[in-house]
C-alpha positions in Angstrom: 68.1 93.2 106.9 69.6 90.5 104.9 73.5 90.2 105.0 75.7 89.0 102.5 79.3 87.4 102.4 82.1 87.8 99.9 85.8 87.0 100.2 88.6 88.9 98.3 92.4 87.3 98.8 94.1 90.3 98.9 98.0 90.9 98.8 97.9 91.2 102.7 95.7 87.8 102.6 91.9 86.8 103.0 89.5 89.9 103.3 86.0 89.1 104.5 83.2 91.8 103.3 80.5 91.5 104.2 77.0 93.7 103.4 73.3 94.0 105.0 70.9 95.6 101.7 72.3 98.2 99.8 75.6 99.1 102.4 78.5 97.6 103.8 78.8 96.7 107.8 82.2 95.4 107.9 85.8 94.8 106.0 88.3 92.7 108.1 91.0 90.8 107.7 90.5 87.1 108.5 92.9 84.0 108.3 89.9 81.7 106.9 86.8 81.8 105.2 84.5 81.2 108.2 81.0 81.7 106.4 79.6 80.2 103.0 79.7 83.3 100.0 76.6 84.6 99.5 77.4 87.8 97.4 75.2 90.7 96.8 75.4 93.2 94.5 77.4 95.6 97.2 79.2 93.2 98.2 80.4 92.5 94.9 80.9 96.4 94.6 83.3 96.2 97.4 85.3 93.3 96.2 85.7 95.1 92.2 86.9 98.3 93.9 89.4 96.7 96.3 90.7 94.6 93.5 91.1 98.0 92.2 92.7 99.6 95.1 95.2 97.0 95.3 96.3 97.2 91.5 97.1 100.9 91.7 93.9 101.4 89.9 91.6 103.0 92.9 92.2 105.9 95.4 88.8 106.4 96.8 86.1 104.2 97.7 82.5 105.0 96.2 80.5 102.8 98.6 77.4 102.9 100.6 78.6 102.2 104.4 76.5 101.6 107.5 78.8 101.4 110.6 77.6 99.8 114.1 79.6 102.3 116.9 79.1 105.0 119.2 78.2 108.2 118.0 81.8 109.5 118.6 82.9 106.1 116.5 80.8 107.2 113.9 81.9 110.9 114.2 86.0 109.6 113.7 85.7 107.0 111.2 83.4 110.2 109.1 87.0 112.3 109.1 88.9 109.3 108.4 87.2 108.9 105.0 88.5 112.3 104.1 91.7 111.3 104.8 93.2 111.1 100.8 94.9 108.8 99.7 98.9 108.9 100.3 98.0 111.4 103.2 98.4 110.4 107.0 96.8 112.2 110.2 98.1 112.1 113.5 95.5 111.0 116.4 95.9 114.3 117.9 94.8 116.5 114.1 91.9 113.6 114.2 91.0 114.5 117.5 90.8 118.3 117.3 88.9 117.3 113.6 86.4 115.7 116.0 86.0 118.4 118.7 87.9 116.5 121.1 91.2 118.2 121.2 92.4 116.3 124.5 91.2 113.0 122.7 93.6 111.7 121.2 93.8 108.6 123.5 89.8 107.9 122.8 90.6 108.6 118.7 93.2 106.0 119.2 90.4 103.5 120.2 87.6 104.5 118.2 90.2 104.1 115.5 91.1 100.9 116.6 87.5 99.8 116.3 87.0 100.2 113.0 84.5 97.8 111.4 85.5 98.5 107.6 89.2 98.5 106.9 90.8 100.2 104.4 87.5 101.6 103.1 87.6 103.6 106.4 91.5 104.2 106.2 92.5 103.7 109.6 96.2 102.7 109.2 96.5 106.4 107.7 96.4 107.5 111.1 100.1 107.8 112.8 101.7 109.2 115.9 102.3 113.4 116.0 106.1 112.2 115.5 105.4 110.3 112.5 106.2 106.8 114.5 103.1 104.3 112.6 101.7 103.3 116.0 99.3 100.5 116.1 96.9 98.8 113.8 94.1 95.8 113.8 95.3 94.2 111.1 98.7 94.0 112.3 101.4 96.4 112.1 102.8 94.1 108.9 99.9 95.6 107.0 99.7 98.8 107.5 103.4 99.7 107.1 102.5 97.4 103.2 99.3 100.0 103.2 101.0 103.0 103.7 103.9 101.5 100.9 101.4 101.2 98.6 100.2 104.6 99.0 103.4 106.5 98.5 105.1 106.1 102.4 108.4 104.5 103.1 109.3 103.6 106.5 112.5 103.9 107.8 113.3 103.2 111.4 109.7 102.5 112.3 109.2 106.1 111.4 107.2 107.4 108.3 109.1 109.2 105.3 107.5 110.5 101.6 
């Protein structure tokens, strides 16, 4: 149960990855390096591909991830992998893709408690209208996420 640290400064600024064996436990966006580097081979992984994702170069993540939540937590941020790419989902669609078709207000916060960003594409989830609603990271990023994938935004509302 060893973990390992690596940084990656990203367009959106410092990302702290870090890894326990063979998996990743947590992406996040940090203001400062809090932890001395000690990069594993996963870790490293992670770093490569979202170098990769950020030049244009990646669309999907092939990584090994081991999430701490709920169950349910674990059951949205599953379906949020499958979200592609340049594709959003309302919390509503994630809800019914969970069984919980009245749960759109408890997607909303198991969304919001995702321990791997980007990897786990949370700021591909929007409002049923299309508004971006919220995000971790900052609402900043994830209107330069969805950008990057193909979005604009226009009136705080999402357009292809």
């Amino acid at each position: 149960m060893k973990l390992s640290v690596g940084y990656l400064l990203s367009p959106l600024g410092l990302i702290k990855i870090v890894g326990q064996d063979d998996s990743i436990v947590s992406v996040e966006f940090v203001s400062h390096k809090d932890e001395e580097e000690v990069i594993s081979p996963v870790v490293k992984k992670a770093i490569l591909q979202l170098k990769e994702y950020f030049e244009g170069k990646r669309t999907t993540f092939e990584l090994k991830l081991r999430l701490d939540g709920t169950e349910f937590q674990k059951r949205v941020w599953s379906k949020l992998i499958d979200v592609p790419f340049g594709s959003v989902i309302s919390y509503r669609e994630l809800a019914e893709k969970v069984g919980k078709p009245q749960g759109a207000r408890a997607v909303g916060n198991a969304v919001g408690k995702n321990p791997a960003v980007i990897i786990v594409p949370c700021h591909r989830v929007v409002k049923s209208d299309l508004d971006l609603g919220g995000f971790s990271g900052g609402i900043e990023k994830k209107i330069w996420l969805l950008s990057h994938e193909g979005w604009k935004i226009e009136n705080g509302l999402l357009r292809k």
